[in-house]
PATILUM-248624 format. One record per atom (N, C-alpha, C, O): x, y, z. Coordinates in steps of 0.2 Angstrom, whole numbers, padded with zeros to 4 digits, always signed. Example, Ala and Ser with C-alpha at 12.3 -4.5 7.8 and 13.67 -1.06 7.14 Angstrom:
BEGIN
+0066-0028+0039 +0062-0022+0039 +0066-0016+0039 +0071-0017+0042 +0064-0011+0035 +0068-0005+0036 +0064+0000+0039 +0067+0006+0040 
This chain:
BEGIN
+0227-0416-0333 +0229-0415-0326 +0223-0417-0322 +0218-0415-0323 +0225-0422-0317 +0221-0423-0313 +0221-0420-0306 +0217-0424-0303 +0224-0415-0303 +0223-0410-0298 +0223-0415-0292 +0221-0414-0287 +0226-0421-0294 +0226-0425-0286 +0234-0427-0285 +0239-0427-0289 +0235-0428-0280 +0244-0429-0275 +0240-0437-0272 +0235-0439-0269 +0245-0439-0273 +0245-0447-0269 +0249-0446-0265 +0255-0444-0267 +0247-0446-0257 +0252-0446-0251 +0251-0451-0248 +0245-0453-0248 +0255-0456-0245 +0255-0461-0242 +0250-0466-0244 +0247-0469-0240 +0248-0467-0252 +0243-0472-0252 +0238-0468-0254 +0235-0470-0258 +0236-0461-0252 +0229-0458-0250 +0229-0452-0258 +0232-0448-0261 +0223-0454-0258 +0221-0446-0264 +0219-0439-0260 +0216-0439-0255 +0222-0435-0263 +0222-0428-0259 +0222-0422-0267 +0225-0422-0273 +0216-0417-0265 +0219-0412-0270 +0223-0407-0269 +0225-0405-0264 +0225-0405-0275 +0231-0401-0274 +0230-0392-0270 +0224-0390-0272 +0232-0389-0268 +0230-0385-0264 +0230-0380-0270 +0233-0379-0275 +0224-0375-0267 +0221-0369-0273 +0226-0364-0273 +0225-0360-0276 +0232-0364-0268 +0235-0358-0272 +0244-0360-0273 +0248-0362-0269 +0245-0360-0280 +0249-0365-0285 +0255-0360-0281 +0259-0357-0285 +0256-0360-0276 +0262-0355-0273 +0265-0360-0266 +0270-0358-0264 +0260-0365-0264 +0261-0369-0261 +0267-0373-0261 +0267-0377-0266 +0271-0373-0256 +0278-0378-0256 +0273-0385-0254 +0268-0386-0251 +0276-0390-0258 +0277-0399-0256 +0276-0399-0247 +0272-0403-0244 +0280-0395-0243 +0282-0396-0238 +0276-0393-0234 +0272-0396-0229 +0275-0386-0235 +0269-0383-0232 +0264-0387-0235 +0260-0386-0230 +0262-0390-0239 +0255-0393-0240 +0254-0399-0237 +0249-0401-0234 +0261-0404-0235 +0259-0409-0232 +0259-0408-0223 +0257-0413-0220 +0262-0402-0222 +0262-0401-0214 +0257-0397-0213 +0255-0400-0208 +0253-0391-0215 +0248-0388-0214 +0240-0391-0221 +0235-0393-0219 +0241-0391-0225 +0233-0394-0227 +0231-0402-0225 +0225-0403-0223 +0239-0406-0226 +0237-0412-0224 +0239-0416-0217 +0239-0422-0215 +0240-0411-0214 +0243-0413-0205 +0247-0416-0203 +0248-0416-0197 +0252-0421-0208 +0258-0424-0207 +0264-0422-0206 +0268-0424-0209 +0264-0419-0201 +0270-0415-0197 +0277-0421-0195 +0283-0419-0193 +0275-0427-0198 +0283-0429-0198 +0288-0426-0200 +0293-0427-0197 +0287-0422-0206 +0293-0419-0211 +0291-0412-0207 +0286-0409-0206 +0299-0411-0207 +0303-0402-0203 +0304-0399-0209 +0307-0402-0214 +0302-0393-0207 +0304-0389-0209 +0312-0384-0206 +0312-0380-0201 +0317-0385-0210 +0324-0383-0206 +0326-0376-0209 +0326-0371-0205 +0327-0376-0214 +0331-0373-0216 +0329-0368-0222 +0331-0363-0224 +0324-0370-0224 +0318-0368-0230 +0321-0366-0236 +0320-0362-0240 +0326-0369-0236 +0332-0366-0243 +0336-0375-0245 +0342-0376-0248 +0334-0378-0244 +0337-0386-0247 +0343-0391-0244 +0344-0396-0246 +0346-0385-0238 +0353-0387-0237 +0352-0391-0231 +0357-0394-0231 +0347-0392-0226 +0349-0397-0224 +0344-0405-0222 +0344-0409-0217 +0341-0403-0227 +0339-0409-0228 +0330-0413-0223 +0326-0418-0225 +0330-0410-0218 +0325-0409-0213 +0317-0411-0217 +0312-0414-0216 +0318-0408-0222 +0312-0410-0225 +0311-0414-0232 +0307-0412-0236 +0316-0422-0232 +0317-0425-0237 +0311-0428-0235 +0309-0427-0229 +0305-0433-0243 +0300-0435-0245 +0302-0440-0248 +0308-0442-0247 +0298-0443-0252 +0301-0449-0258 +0296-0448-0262 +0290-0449-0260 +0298-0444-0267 +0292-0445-0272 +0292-0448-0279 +0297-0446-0282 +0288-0453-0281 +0291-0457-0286 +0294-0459-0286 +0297-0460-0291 +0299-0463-0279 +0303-0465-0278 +0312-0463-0277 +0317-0466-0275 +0309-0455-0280 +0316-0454-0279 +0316-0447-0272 +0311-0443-0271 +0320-0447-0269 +0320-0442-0261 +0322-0435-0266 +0326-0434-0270 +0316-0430-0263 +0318-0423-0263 +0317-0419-0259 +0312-0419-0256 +0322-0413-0258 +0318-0408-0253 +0313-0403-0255 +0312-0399-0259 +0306-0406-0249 +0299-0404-0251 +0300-0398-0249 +0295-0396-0246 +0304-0393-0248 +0303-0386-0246 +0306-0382-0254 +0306-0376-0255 +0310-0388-0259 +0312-0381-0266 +0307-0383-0270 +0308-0381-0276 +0299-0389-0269 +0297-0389-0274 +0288-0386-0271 +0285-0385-0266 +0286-0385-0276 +0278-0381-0275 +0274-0392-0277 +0275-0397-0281 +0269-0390-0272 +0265-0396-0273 +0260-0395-0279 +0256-0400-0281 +0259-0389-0283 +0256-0390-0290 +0262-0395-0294 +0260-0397-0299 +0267-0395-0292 +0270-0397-0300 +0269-0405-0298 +0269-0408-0303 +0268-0408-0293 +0269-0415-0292 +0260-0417-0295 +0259-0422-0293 +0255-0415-0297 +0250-0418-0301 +0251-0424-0303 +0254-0426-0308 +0247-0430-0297 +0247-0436-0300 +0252-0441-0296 +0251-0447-0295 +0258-0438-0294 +0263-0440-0290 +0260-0444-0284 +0255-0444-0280 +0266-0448-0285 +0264-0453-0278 +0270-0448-0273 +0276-0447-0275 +0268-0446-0266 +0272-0446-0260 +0274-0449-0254 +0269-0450-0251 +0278-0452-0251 +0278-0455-0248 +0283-0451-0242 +0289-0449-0243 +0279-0449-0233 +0281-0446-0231 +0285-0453-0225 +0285-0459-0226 +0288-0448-0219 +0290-0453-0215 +0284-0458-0212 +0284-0464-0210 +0279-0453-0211 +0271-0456-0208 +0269-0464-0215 +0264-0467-0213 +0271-0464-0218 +0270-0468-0223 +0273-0473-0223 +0271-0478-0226 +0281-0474-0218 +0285-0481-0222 +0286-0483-0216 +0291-0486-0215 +0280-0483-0210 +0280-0487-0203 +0274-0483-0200 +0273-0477-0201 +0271-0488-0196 +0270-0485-0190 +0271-0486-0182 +0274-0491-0181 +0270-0482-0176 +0272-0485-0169 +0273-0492-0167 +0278-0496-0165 +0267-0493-0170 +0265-0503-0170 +0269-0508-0176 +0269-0514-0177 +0270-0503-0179 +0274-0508-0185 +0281-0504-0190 +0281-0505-0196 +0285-0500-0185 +0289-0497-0191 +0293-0501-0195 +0294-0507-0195 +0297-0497-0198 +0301-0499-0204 +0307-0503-0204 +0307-0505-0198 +0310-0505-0207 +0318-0507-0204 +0321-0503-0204 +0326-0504-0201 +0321-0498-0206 +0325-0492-0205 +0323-0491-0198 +0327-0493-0193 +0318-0488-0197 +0314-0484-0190 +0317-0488-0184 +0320-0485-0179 +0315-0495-0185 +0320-0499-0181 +0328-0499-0179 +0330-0499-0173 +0332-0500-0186 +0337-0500-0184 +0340-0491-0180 +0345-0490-0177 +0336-0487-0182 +0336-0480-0180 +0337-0481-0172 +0341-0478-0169 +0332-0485-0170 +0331-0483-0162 +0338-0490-0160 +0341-0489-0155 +0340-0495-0163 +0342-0499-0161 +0349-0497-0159 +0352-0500-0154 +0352-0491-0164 +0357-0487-0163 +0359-0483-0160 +0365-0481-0158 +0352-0480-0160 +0353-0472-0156 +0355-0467-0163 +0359-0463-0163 +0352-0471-0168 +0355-0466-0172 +0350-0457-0175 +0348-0454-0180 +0348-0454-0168 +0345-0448-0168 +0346-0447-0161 +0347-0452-0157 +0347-0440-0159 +0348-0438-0154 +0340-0434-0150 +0336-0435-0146 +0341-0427-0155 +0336-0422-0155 +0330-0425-0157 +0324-0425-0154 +0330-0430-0165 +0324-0431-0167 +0324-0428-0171 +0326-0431-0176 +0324-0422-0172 +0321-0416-0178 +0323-0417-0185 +0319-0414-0189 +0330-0419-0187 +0329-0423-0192 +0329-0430-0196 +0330-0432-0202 +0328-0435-0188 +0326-0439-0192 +0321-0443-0195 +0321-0449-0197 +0317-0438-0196 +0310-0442-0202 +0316-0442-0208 +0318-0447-0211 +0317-0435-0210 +0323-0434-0216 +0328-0438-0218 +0330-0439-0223 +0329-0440-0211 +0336-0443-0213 +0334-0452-0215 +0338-0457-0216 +0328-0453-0214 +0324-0461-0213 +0322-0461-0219 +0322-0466-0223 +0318-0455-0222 +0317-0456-0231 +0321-0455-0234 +0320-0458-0239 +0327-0452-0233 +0331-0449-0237 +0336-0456-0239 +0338-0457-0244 +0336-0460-0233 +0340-0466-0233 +0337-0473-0235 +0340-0477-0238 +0329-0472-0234 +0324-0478-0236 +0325-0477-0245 +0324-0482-0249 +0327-0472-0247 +0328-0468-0257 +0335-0470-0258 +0338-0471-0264 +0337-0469-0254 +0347-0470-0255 +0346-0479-0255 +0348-0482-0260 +0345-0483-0250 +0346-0490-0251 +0343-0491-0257 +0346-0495-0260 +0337-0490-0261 +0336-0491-0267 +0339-0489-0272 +0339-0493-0277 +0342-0483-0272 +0346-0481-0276 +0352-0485-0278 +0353-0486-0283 +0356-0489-0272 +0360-0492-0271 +0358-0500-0275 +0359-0501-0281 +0355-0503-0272 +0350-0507-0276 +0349-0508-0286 +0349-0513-0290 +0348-0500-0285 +0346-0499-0292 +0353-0498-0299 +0353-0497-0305 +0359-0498-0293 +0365-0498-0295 +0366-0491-0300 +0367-0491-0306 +0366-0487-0296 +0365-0480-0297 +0374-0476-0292 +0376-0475-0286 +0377-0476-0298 +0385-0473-0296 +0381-0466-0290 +0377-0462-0291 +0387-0467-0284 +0388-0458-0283 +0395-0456-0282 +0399-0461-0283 +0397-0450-0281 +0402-0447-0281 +0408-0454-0278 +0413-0456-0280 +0405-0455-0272 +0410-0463-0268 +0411-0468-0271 +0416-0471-0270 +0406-0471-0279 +0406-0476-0282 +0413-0477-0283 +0417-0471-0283 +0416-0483-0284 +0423-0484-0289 +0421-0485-0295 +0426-0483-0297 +0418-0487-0299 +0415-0486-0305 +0408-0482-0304 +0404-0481-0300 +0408-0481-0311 +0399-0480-0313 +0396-0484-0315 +0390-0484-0316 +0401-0492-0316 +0398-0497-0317 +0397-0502-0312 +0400-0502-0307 +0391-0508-0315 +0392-0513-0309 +0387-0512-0305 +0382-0509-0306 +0390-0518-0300 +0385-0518-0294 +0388-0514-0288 +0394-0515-0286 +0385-0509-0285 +0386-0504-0280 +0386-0506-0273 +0380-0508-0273 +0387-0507-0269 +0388-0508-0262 +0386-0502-0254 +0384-0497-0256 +0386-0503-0250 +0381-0499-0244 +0388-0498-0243 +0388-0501-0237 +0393-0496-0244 +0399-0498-0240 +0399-0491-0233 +0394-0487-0235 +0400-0488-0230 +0399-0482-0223 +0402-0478-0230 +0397-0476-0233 +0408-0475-0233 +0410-0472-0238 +0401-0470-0242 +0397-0466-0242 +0401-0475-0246 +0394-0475-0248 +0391-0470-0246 +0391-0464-0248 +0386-0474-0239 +0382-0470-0237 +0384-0463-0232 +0380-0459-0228 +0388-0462-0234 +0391-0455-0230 +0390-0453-0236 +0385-0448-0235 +0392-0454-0242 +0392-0447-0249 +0386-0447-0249 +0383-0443-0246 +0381-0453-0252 +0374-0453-0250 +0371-0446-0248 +0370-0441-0250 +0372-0449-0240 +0366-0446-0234 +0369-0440-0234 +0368-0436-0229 +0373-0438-0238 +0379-0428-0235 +0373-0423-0236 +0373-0417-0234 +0369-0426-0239 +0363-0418-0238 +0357-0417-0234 +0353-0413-0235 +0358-0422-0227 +0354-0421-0224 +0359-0421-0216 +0364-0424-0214 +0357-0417-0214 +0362-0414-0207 +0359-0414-0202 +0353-0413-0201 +0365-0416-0197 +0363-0419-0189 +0366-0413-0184 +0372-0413-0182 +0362-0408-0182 +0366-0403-0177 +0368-0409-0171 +0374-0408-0169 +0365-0414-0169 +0368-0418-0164 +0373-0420-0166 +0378-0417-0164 +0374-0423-0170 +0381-0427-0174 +0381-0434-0172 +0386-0437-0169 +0375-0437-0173 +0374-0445-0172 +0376-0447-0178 +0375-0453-0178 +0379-0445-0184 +0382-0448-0189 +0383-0455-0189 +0381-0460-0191 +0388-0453-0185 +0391-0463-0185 +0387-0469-0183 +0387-0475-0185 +0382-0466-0178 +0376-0471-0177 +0371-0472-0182 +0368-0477-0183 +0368-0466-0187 +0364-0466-0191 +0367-0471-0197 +0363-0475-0200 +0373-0471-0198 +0379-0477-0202 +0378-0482-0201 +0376-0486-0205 +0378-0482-0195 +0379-0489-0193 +0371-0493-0191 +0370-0499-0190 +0364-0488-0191 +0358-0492-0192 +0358-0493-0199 +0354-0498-0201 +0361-0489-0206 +0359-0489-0212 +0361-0495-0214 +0358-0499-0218 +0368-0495-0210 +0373-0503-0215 +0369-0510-0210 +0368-0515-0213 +0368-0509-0207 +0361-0514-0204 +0356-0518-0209 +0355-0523-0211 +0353-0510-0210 +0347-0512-0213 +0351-0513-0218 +0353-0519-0217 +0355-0511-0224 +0358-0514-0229 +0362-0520-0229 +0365-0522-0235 +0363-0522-0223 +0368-0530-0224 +0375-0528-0224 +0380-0532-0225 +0375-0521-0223 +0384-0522-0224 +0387-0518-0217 +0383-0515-0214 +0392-0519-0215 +0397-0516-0210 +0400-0512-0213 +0402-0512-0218 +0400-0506-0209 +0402-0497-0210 +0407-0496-0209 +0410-0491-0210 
């Protein structure tokens, strides 16, 4: 074990007490307050991560178990001066109202377009085989575990099918 977390690129050690959530260590040791804390229980999604490539909620996992792990927070896939295509098409939409969950909802989607990508069936797929499609059905079963008290739904849809090339 190498006691170190790769966040955004950067080496960090893992915090000395192994009770530490993913979510509390990247917002209080490592200062990265892009990711919320909502719900503290998985359900909605506020504080989705990409770690290894795949999104999970950093508040059901402890940051000892990630040793060696690459993280990648919202602060990582843009900045003010250069954000994402997501981040962009986020603002281009209006697909956030409050804010408050859309770091979550821009990682959670930046992992779902590769997912999609990677031809990985979800519950919407019409096969489990083949080539997968961004279709709005898609990314709605996708994106259901991250929640919008506003209910910018159909505009965050509609920056996703953007950045993915297809219409909602």
């Amino acid at each position: 074990m190498s006691d170190t977390i790769s966040v955004n690129g950067e080496q960090h050690g893992l915090p000395s007490d192994p009770r530490t959530s993913l979510l509390d260590f990247l917002r209080h040791d490592l200062g990265l307050t892009g990711t919320k804390k909502g719900c503290d229980h998985g359900q909605c999604g506020a504080c989705t991560v990409i770690v290894n490539g795949i999104r999970i909620n950093s508040c059901l996992t402890l940051a000892a178990m990630h040793d060696g792990d690459e993280v990648t927070t919202i602060e990582g896939l843009g900045t003010p001066d250069s954000p994402s295509a997501l981040q962009k098409a986020f603002l281009e939409h209006d697909g956030f109202q409050c804010g408050y969950c859309t770091p979550g909802q821009i990682c959670s989607a930046t992992a779902m377009l590769q997912e999609i990508a990677n031809n990985w069936p979800s519950d919407a797929s019409e096969s489990l085989d083949g080539k997968m499609a961004a279709t709005g059905e898609e990314i709605r079963e996708r994106m259901s575990g991250n929640l919008c008290r506003c209910g910018a739904y159909a505009n965050i849809v509609a920056a996703i099918s953007e950045v993915a090339g297809e219409s909602a």
